[in-house]
N, C-alpha and C positions, 0 to 999 in steps of 0.2 A: 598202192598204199601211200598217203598222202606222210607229211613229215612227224604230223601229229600223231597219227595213228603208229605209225613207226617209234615215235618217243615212246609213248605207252607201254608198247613189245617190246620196248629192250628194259623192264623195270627185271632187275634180277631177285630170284626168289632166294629162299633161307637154301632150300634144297638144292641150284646151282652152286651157290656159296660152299656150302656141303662139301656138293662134288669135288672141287676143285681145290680143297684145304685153305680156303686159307686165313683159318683160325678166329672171324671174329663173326657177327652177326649183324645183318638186314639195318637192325633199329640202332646198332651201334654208330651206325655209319649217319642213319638220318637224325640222330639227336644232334651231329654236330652240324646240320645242316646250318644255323645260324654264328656258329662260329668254326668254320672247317680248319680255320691254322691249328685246331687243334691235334689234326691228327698226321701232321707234317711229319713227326717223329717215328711215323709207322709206315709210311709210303715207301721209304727203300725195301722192307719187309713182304707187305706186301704185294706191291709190284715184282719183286725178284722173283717170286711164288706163279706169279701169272706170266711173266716172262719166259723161264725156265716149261711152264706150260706148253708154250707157242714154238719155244725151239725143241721141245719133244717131237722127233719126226715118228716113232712109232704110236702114237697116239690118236684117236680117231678124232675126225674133223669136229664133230658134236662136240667135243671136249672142249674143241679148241674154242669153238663157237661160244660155249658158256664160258670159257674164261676173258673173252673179248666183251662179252657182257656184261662178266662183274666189273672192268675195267672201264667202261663206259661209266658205269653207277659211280665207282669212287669222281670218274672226271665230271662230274654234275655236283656231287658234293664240293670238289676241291678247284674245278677251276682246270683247264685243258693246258695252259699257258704254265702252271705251279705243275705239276705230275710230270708233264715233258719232259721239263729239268732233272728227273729223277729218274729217267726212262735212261738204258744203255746206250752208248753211242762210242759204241768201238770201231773201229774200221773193218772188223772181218765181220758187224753184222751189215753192211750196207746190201753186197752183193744178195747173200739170202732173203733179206727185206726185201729188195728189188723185184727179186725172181716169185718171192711169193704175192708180189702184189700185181707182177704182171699175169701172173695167173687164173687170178679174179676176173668175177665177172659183174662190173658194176649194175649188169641189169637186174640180178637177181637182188634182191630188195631184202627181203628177209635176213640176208646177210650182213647186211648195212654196218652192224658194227664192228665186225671184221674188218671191212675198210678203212673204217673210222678210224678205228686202234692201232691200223698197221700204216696210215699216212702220215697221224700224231708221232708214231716213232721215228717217220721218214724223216717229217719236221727238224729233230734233234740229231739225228745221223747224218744230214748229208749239211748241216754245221762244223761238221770235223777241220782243222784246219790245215788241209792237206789237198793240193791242186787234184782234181779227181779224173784228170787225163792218168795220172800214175796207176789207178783200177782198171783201164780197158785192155782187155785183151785180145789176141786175133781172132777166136773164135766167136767174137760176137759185136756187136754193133756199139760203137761209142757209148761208155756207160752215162756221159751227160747227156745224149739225145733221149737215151731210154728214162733217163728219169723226168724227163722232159711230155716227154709221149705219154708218161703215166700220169702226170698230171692234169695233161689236156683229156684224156681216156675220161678219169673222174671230174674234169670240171663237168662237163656234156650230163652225168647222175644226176639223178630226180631224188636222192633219198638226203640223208645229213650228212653223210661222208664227203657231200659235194663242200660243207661249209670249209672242211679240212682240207679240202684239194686248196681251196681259192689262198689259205696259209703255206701251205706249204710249197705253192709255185711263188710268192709274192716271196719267201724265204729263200729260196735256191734262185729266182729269176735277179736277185740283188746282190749273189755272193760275187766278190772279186774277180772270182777265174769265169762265170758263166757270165755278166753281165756284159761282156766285149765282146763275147762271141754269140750268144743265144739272144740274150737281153734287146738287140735294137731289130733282127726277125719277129720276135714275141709281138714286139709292138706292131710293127709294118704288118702284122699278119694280124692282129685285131683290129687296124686302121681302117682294112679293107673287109673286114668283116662286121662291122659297126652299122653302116649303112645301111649293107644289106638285113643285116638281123632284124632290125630296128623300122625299117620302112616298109619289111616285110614283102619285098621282093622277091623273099625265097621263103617256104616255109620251116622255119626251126623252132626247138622246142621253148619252152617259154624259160625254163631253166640253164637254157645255153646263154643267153642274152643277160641272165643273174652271171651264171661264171664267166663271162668276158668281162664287164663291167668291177666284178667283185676283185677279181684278181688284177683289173689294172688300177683298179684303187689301193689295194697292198702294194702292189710295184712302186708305184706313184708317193705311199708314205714312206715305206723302208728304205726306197732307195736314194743315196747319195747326191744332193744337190746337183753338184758339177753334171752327173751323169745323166738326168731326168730332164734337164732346161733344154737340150736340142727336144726331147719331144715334146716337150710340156702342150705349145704354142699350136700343133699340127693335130695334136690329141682331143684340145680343149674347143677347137672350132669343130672337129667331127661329133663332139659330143653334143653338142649345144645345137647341130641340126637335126639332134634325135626329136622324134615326136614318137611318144608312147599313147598306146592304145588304153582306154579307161582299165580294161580288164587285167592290162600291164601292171600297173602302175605301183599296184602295193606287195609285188613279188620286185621289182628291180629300181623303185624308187629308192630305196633304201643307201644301197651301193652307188646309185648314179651320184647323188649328194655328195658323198663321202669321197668321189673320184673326184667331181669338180671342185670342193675344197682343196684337195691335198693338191690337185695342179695349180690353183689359181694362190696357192702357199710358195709355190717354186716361181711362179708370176710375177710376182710381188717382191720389191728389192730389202735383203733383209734389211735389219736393223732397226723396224718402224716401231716398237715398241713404246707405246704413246703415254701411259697414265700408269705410275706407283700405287698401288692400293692402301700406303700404305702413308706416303705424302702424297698421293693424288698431283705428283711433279710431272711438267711435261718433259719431252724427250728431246735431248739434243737438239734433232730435228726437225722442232716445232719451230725453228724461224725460216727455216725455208717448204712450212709447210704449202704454204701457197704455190711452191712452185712444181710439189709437187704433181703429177697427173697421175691419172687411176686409168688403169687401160680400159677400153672398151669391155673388152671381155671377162674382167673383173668384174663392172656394175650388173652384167648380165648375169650370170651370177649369183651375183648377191640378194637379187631381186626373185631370183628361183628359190631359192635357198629362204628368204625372205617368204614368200608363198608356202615353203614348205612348212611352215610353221605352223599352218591352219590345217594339215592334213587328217585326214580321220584316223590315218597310223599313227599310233603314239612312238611308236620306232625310229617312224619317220622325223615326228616332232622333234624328236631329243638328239636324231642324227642333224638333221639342222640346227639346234641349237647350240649344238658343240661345233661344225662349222663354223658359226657365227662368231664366238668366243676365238678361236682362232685365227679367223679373217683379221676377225677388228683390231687384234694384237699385232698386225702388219701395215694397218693403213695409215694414213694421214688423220691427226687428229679432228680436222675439218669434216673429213667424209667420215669416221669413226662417230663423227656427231649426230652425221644425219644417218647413219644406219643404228643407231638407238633411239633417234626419233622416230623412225619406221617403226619400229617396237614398240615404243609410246604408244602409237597412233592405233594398236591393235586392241588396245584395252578403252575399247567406248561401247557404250549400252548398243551399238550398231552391230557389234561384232559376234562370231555365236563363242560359244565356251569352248570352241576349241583352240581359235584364237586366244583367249584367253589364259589356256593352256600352253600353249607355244611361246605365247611373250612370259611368263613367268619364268620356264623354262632357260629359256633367252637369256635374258636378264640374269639367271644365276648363274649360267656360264659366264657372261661380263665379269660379275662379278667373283668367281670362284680367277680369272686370271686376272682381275684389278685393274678392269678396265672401265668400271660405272663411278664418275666421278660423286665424292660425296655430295654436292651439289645434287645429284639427282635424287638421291634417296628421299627428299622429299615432296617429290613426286610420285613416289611409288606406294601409290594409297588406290583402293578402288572403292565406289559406294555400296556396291554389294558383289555376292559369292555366287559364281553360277557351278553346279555342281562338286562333287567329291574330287574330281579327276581334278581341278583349278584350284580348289584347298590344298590338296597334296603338293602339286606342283610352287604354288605361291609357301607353305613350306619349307619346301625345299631352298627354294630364295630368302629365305632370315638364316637358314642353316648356313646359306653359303655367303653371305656378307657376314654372320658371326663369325664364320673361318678366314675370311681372306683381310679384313678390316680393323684396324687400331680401334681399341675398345674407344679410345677419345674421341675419336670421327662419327662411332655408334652410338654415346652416350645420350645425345637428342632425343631418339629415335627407340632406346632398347625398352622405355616404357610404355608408349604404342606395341609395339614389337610385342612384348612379353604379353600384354594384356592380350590381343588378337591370338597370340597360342596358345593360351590360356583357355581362353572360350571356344576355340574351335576342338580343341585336345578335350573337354569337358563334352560339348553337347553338340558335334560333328557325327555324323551317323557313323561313318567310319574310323574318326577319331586316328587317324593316319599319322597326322601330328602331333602324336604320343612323341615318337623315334625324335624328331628334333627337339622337341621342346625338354623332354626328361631328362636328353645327353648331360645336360646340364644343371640340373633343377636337384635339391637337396634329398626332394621327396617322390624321386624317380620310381622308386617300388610300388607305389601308391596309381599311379597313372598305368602302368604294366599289367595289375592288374584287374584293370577293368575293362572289359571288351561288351556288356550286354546294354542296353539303350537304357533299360530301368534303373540297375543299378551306377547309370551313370547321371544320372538327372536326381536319384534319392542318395545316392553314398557320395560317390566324388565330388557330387558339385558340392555338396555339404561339409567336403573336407579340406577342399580348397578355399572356402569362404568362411572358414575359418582367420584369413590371413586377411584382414582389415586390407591390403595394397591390392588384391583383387574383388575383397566382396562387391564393392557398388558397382565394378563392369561387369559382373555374371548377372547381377539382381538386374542391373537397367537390359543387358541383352537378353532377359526373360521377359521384358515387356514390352521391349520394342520387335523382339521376331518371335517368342517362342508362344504367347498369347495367343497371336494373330496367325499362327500355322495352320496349315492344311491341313494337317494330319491329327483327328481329334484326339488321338492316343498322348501324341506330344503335348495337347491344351491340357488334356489331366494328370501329366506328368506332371507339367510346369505348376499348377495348382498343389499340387504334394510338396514340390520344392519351396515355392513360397510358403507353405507351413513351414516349416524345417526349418527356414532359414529366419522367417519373423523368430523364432526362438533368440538367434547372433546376435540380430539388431532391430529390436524392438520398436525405436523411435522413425528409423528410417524408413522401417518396412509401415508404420504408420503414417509418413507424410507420401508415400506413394500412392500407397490404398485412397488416400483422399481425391491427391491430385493427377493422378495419371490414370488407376486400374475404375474406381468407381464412376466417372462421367464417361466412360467407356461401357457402361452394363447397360445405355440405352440406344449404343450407336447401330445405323440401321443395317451395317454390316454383320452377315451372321457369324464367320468366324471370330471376328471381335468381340463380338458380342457374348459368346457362347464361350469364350476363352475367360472373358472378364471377368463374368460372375461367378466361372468357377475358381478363379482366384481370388476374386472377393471373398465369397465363401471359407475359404482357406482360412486367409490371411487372418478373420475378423476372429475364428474359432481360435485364432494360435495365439489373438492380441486378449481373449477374453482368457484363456489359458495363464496369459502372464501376470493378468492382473490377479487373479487368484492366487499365485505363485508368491508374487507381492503381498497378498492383503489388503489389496486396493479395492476400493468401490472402481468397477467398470468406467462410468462418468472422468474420475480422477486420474484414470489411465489413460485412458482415451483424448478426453479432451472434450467442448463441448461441441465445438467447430464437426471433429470427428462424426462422434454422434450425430448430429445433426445431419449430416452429408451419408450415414450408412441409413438412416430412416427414410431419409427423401428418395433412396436408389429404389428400397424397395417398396413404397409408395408407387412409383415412377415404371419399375419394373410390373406393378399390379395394374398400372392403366392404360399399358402398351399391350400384355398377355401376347409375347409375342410366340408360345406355343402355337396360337393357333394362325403364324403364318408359316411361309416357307420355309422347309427345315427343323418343324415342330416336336419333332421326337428327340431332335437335340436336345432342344431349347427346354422341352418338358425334365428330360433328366437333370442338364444344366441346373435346372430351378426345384428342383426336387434336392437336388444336391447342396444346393443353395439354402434352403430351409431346416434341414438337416445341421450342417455347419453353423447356424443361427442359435438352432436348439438346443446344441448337445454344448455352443460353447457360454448357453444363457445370456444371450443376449436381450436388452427386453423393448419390446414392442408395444405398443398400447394394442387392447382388444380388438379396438374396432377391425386393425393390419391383422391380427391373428387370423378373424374371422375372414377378411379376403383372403389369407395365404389355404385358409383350408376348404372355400369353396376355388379358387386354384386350384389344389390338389383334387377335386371333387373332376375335375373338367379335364386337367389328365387323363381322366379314365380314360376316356374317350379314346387314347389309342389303342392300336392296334399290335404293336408291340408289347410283349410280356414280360419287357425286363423293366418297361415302364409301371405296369401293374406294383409289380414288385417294389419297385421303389415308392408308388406312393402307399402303398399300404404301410410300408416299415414307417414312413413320415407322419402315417397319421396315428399309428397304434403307436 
């Protein structure tokens, strides 16, 4: 059973729930899934109910099983780290915990959250602050070796309970009493198990190779400077001769990352803290940066960690970019320079979107510890968007310079800024950049509730463009990308919206229609083309709409210029017939559509144009499609 299929299995039903009392309901628990501090007030409650479960010895195992499952559910709502804290941690439950976990049998898989639930408790019990030589007795075997042995038992698990072991040994391998006597074995005995795992000398599982690595990257962050720098040095050259195999890579790249940071954190002489977010002030430091040197085994490194930025795991990605953030917080400001320039250099039309990905990422870690001097920020501009995943991401980078940055350092910049989330939060397919941009925006309700593509190109943009300091960058990014899109659905959105919006602003949406959308309705590109005229069409029906509105003669609304330039389109448009080239089923609706929006908004033509526009629709017939039919009959009757 893989981990996924195992997550699945442990979803608990109403009817476990049930069983087990304890008093509330399935959907109660999932509404707070977007804000679970809410139900922090109930956790002593209910946990004591599931506890008092587990320490029932007359109770049959099934029982126990489903209350370890409801207990699993609340830790997916609440967070494994928040619950812990709330878990008992007496000293007369260590021994019983122990003996029941030595009991287990990590190969049985099905059981998996029984482990889970009972090493998450371990986590918090064997924190007591009480030397735990004073628990052993002569009847049985050192109780620190056993708790020791229980953890390496479950790192070696294939299921989730292994993610808890790699916690709770990095927790007990760094307490006081065990790190002088367990703590430098631990290591010497992954030292020399490193190599072999890894170079595949010996055959082990692929999951033993995640738990060595996982767990000396927890040792490596929790434990106490002083005590981690004898091995940092001896750790950090065995790692760095690992070569992993392709099929490796995205089960224990993860943890490797995470271990080569937090050693090359103990590497690195503190104090280096280089750049104020807030004065962008260098550091003490900085006059004897030059002298300082960056060890070999730092730049190696950094330049893994640097590559990991492009990986296809987005896990990966974000594991290195917090690395990064971290490093850079230690180094010399010089070389802190050039490993943002590496960054830089990852946003060029050369690179794929994943890169792309990784440096935004990047960056907003910089920036979340205030270390991207404001100087750079204007630089961080790109010419266009490759995917959703790089929208989100870049994002998430305005979120985390609004939070780290003196608005005065951001004021250049919050105008670019807000327009770019603006229009991606509007007419982004996934619109991800709702969450940052609304956090703060007046009319947060409004952005919440639109999640459908239609109603986000006919209502929202229409309500946002309401607000004169956005309309003319929605209107101009409807002409410059959403015209010209692939996707012919979105060219007859965007024609909807330029109706709607010529309503706001009448004159503006009239000098566009002239100079930008109408010498575009003969261009020999077809998506241009076929994007054009149906906004042309639009636009002309909502401009003849207004002058009626007014009381205007058309001519007087318009202009003569106007006029003049919507006659010649489709003069122009009648002597190309570009139905009858590549792409003609478009092009026949496009211009059916076209004729349409002319008529219904009276527009007037001299006869001679009539009578081409309806031997046109005569020559439509001609397809072979029936929605064409359709259309030209309703244009001619």
């Amino acid at each position: 059973m893989t981990l996924e299929v195992a997550d699945e299995c442990s979803q608990c039903t109403e009817k476990e729930i049930d069983v087990i009392g304890l008093g509330c309901s399935k959907e109660s628990f999932t509404e707070h899934s977007e804000q679970p501090h809410l139900i922090d007030s109930h956790l002593d409650g209910l946990l004591t109910k599931i506890i008092n479960i587990i320490r029932e010895e007359g109770l049959d195992y099934e029982v126990k099983h489903v209350a370890f499952r409801c207990l699993y559910f609340i830790l997916k709502v609440r967070g494994f780290k928040v619950v812990a804290r709330h878990l008992p941690h007496e000293t007369a439950d260590l021994e019983p915990l122990l003996h029941y976990l030595e009991n287990q049998d990590p190969g049985v898989q099905l059981k998996w959250e029984i482990h889970y639930g009972l090493l998450l408790w371990l986590s918090i019990v064997v924190k007591i602050p009480f030397h735990l030589q004073r628990f052993d007795t002569s009847t049985s075997e050192p109780i620190m070796e056993r708790i020791l042995n229980v953890c390496k038992k479950y790192l070696a698990g294939t299921t989730k309970a292994q993610d808890m072991a790699f916690y709770v040994s990095a927790i007990y391998l760094t307490r006081p009493d065990v790190k002088d006597s367990y703590l430098p074995g631990f290591i010497n005995w992954a030292h020399e198990v490193c190599p072999f795992v890894f170079n595949l000398k010996i055959t082990v599982k692929l999951t033993f190779k995640k738990g060595v690595l996982s767990t000396l990257a927890g040792v490596f962050k929790h434990g106490q400077r002083e005590q981690m720098m004898e091995h940092a040095h001896a750790v950090l050259r065995t790692i760095l001769t690992i070569k992993f195999q392709p099929s490796e890579l995205l089960i224990v790249k993860k943890p490797f990352d995470i271990l080569e940071t937090s050693i090359c954190l103990l590497e690195i002489p503190a104090g280096q803290q280089i750049i104020s977010c807030q004065s962008a002030a260098i550091s003490v430091n900085d006059e004897d940066d030059d002298d300082y040197g960056v060890p070999e085994e730092i730049e190696e490194v950094l330049n893994e960690i640097l590559q990991a930025l492009q990986d296809k795991n987005r896990e990966v990605q974000y594991s290195a970019a917090k690395g990064i953030g971290r490093l850079t917080s230690r180094i010399s400001k010089n070389f802190a320079d050039q490993v943002i320039e590496s960054i830089m250099e990852l946003f060029s039309l050369w690179e794929s979107d994943m890169a792309w990905h990784g440096g935004c990422l990047a960056l907003a870690e910089l920036a979340r510890h205030g270390l991207l001097l404001p100087q750079r920020l204007s630089s961080l501009r790109g010419n266009f968007s490759v995917g959703s995943a790089v929208r989100d991401a870049a994002c998430y980078l305005c979120w985390a310079l609004a939070r780290s940055y003196d608005p005065s350092l951001l004021q250049p910049f919050v105008h670019q800024l807000a327009k770019a989330l603006v229009i991606t939060t509007v007419f982004d397919r996934t619109r991800r950049s709702t969450g940052h941009f609304s956090s703060r925006h007046r009319h947060s309700d409004h952005l919440r509730l639109v999640r459908l593509r239609k109603n986000a190109y006919l209502q929202l943009s229409l309500f946002v463009a309401q607000y004169e300091e956005y309309r003319p960058h929605l209107i101009q990014h409807l002409v410059d990308r959403k015209v010209i899109h692939w996707d012919t659905v979105i060219r007859q959105l965007t024609s909807q919206a330029f109706h709607q919006m010529t309503f706001l602003d009448p004159e503006s949406m009239k000098l566009i229609l002239s100079t930008q959308i109408l010498p575009r309705c003969t261009n020999p590109e077809l998506y241009l083309r076929h994007g054009s005229i149906l906004a042309s069409g639009k636009v002309i029906s909502a401009l003849c709409q207004v002058a009626k509105d007014h009381q205007r003669r058309l001519p007087d609304e318009l202009g003569d210029v106007a006029m003049e330039s919507i006659s010649q389109t489709c003069i122009a448009i009648l002597e190309e017939r570009f139905w009858r080239r590549f792409g003609g089923d478009q092009m026949r609706i496009a211009v059916c559509n076209f004729i349409q929006d002319l008529s219904s908004g009276g527009f007037p033509l001299l006869d001679a144009v009539v009578d081409r526009w309806l031997k046109a629709l005569r020559e439509c017939l001609a397809s072979a499609d029936s929605n064409v039919h359709t259309l030209v009959f309703n244009r001619i009757f």
